[in-house]
C-alpha positions in Angstrom: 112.6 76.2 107.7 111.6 73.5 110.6 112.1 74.9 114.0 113.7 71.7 114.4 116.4 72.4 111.9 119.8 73.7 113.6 120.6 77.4 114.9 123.2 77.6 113.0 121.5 76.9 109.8 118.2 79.0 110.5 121.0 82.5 111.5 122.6 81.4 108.3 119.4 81.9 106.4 118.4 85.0 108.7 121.3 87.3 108.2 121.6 86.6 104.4 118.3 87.6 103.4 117.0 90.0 106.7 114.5 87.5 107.9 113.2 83.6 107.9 109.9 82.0 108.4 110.4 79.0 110.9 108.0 76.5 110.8 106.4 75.5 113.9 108.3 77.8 116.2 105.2 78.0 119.3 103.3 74.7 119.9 100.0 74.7 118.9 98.5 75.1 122.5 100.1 78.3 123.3 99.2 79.0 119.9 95.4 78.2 120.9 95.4 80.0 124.0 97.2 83.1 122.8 94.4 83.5 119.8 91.1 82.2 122.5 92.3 85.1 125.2 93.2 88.0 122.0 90.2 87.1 119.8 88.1 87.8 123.3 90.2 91.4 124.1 90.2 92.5 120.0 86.4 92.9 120.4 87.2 95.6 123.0 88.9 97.5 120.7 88.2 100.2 118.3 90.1 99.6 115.2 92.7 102.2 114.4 92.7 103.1 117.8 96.3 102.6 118.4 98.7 105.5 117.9 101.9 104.6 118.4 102.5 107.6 120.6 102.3 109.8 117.8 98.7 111.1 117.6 97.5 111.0 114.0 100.6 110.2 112.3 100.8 106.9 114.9 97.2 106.1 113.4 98.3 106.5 109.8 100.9 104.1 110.4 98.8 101.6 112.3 95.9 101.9 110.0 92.2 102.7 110.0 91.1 99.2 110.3 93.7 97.4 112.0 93.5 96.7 115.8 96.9 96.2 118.1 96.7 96.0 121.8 100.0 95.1 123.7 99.9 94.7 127.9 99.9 90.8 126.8 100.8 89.3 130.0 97.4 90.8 131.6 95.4 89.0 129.5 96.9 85.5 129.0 99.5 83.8 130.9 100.2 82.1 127.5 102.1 85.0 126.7 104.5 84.3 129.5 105.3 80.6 127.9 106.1 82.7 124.4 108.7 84.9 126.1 110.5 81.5 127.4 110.1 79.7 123.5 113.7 78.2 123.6 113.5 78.5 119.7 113.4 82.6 119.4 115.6 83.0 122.4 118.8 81.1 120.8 118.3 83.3 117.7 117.3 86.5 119.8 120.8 85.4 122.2 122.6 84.9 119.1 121.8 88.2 117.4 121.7 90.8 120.3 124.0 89.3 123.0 127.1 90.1 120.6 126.2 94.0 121.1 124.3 93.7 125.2 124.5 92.3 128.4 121.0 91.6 127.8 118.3 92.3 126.6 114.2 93.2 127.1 110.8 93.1 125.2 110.6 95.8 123.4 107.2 95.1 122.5 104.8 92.5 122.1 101.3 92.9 120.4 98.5 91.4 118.8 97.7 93.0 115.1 94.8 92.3 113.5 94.1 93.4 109.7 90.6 94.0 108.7 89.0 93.5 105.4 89.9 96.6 103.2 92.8 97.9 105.3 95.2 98.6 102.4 99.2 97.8 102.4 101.0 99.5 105.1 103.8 101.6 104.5 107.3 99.7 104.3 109.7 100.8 107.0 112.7 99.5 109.0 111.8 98.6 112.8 115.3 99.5 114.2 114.4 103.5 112.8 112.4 103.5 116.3 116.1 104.3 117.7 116.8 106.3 115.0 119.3 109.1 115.8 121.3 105.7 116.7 120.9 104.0 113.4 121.4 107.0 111.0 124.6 107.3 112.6 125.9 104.2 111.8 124.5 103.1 108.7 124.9 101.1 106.9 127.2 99.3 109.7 124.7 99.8 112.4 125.2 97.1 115.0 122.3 94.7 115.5 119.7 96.4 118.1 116.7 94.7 117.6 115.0 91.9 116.8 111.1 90.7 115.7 108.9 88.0 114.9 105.3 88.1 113.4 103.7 84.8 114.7 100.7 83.4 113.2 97.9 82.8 115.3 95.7 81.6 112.2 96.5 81.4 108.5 98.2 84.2 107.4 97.9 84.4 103.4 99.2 87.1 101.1 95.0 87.6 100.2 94.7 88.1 104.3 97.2 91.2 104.4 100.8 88.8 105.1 103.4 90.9 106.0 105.8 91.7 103.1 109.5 91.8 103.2 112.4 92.9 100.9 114.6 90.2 101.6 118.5 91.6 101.2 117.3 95.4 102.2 119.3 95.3 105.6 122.4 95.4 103.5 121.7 98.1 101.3 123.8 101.1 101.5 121.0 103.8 101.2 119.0 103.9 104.3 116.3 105.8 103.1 116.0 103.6 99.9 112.2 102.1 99.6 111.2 99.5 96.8 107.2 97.9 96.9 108.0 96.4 94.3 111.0 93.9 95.3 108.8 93.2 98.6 107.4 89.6 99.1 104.8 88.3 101.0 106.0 85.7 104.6 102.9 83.7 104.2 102.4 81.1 108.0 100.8 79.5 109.6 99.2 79.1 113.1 102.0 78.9 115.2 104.9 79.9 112.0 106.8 83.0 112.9 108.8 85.3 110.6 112.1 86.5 112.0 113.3 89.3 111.2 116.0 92.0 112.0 115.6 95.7 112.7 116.7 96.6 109.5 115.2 94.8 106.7 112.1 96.9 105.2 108.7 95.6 106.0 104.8 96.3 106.4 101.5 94.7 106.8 100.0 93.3 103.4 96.6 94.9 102.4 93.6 92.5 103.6 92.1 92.3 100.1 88.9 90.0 101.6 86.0 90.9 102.2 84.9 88.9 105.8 88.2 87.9 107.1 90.9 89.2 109.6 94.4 88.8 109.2 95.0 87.3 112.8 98.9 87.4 114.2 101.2 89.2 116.7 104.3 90.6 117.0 106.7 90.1 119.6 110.0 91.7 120.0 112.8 92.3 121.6 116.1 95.4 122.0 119.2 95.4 123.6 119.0 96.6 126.7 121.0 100.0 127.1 118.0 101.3 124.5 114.7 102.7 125.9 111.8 100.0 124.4 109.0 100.6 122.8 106.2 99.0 125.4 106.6 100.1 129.1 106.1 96.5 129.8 107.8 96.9 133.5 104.5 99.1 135.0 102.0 96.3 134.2 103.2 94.2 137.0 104.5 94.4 140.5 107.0 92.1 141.3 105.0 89.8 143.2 103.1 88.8 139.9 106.5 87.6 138.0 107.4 85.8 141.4 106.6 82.1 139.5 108.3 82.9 136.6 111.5 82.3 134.7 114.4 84.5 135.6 114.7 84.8 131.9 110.8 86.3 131.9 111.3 88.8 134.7 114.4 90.4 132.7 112.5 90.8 129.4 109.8 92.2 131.3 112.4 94.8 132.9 111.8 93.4 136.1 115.7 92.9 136.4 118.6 95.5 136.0 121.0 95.9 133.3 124.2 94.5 133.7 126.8 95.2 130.6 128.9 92.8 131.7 131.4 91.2 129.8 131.1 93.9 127.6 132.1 97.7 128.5 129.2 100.0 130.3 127.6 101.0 133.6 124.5 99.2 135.6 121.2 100.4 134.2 117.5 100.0 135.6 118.8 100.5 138.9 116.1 100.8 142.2 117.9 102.3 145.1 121.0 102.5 143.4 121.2 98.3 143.2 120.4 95.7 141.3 116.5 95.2 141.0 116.8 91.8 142.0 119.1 92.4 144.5 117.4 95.8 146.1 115.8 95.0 149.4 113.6 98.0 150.2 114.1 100.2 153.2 111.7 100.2 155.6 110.2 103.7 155.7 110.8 105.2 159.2 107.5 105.2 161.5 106.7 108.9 162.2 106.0 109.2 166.3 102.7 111.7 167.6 103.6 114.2 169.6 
């Protein structure tokens, strides 16, 4: 679907089948400098380095030969124009606000599939939070949701990431079928969005001298701890220039519940984060 087609029509499409590919969803210059800036960073990187916090199982699930790096907004302010893309925040407002006051990043990063990396294993992002979704399933309310952007052409050849469209509505949560899964082929600037609980991996790269180049950003509701500790990469004098909308995603606001039920969360001094003026610490006197 365009990104110029209505909300309304590109939810419709979303919550029937777990996830649509909108066409055109970042301009191509905040396409070109988010791939310029992460093709320069990737070479810094050893591939299946990343480990998800989980030692060797994290690696297993990244992937020998497949480099992510997150930490986005230190190495481009592109990414900063991504977080305000008016297209993903009306669907991310339209599927999280129901169920938050607001919302944050719960991660954003750059994954690139090597030649040879084979299929990754099909899984359900939302089963980050568990405990919380096991609970409820298979009427789980919406916690989380995530796009895979193109930054070049993605191909099913490259390693596309495969979806089982209609797997968010299943009644067995630990249900797993390769076989019904489908590759979300894009292109530079195309995103796939998708929710938290439709199953999902990164295709094998099946060529022999070409990288799968994309990234994933995405976003929780905010009463649930994210996956990226986005909030420690910047003081709050390096957000000072940007969108209100930008310094909340990037936790550098509190969590208000309002007008739904809940206490203030991500408080600083027992206030607001945007509202906390900090105390000036006493000046100790010589004797």
């Amino acid at each position: 679907m365009s990104a110029t087609e209505p909300i309304e029509d590109i939810l419709a499409t979303y919550h029937r089948d777990g996830g649509v590919i909108v066409e055109n969803m970042v301009p191509r210059e905040v396409i070109n400098e988010l791939r310029e800036a992460t093709d320069a960073h990737a070479e810094q990187v050893v591939p299946g380095s990343a480990t998800q916090g989980l030692g060797e199982d994290g690696k297993t699930f990244v992937g020998a030969a497949t480099i992510r790096f997150s930490s986005l907004g230190l190495i481009t302010p592109a990414y900063f124009k991504l977080l305000d893309n008016p297209v993903y925040t009306a669907l991310a407002d339209a599927v999280l606000l129901p169920n938050c006051g607001s919302y944050w990043v719960n991660t954003g990063q750059v994954m690139y599939i090597n030649p040879g990396e084979p299929a990754q294993v099909l899984h359900r992002d939302a089963n980050n939070w568990f405990q919380l979704v096991e609970s409820t399933w298979p009427n789980s309310p919406e916690i989380t949701i995530s796009a895979m952007i193109g930054l070049d052409e993605v191909t099913e050849e490259l390693g596309a990431t495969r979806v089982v469209p209609g797997s968010h509505h299943w009644e067995q949560l630990d249900r797993f079928a390769e076989a019904e899964s489908v590759p979300a082929e894009l292109g530079p600037g195309d995103a796939l969005v998708y929710s938290g609980f439709v199953l999902h991996g990164g295709g094998a790269n099946a060529t022999s001298d070409r990288v799968r180049r994309a990234m994933h950003l995405s976003y929780v509701v905010g009463w649930l701890t994210p996956e990226e500790a986005c909030a420690i990469d910047f003081r709050t004098e390096d957000l000072a220039d940007q969108s209100a909308r930008v310094q909340r995603v990037l936790g550098h606001r509190s969590y208000d519940p309002r007008p739904l039920r809940g206490g203030g969360l991500w408080l600083r001094h027992v206030k607001a984060i945007e509202n906390d003026t900090p105390a000036v610490p006493a000046t100790r006197t010589s004797t």
